[in-house]
N, C-alpha and C positions, 0 to 999 in steps of 0.2 A: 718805728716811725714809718709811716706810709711815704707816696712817694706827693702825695697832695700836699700833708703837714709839713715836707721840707719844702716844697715851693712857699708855704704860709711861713715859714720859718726864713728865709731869705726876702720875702716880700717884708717881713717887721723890721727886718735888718737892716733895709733901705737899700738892698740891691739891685731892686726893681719897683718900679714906680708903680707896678698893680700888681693884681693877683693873678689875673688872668696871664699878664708877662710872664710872673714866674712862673707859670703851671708848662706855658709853653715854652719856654728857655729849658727847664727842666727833665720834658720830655726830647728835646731837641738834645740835648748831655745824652740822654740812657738810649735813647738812637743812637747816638754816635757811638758811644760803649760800645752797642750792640752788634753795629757793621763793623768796627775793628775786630771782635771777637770772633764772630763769624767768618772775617774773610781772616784768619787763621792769625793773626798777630794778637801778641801779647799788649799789654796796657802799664807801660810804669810812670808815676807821678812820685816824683822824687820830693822824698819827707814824708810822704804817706803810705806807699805800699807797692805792688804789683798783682796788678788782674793777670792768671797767663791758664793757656788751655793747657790740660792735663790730659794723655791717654790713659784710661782704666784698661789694666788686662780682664781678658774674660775670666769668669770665676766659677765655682758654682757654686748654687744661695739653694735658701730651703725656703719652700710654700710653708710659710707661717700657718696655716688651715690644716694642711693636710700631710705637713713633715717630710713632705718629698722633696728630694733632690732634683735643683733646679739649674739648668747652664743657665750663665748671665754671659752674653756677648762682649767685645772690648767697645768700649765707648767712651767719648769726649765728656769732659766736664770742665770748667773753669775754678783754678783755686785763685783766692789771697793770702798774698805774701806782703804782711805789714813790714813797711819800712823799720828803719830802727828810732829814728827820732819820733814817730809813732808808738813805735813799744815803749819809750822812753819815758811819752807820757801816758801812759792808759797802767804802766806799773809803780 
């Protein structure tokens, strides 16, 4: 699901009175995601899950092309940690 078709999908829902609302309410959410994530805080919505920054160690990977050994730097990534009344229902 795009992030258009959940605005279209909460606009049918009658959460918002248009479409254009939800398009911009919706970008206004994954903004806000986005600067909590960034300025280094984790994300928990309780019943649903937890967004939180993960440090990767550095590794080293191989150029798929040409089978050489690659360092890969340590670096930030974002995991999901679903809730449990989440897994509760998706199992």
């Amino acid at each position: 699901m795009t992030k258009k078709e959940f605005a279209k999908l909460l606009f049918e829902k009658g959460v918002f009175t248009t479409r254009t609302e939800a398009e911009k309410k919706v970008d206004i959410i994954f903004d806000s995601i986005e600067k909590i994530l960034l300025d280094g805080e984790n994300l928990s919505i309780i019943n649903w899950g937890k967004l939180e920054i993960v440090e990767r160690a550095p590794r080293l990977g191989r150029n798929p092309k040409t089978g050489e050994e690659v360092k890969i730097g340590k670096r930030k990534s974002v995991k999901f940690r679903p809730g449990k009344a989440f897994l509760e229902k998706l199992n």
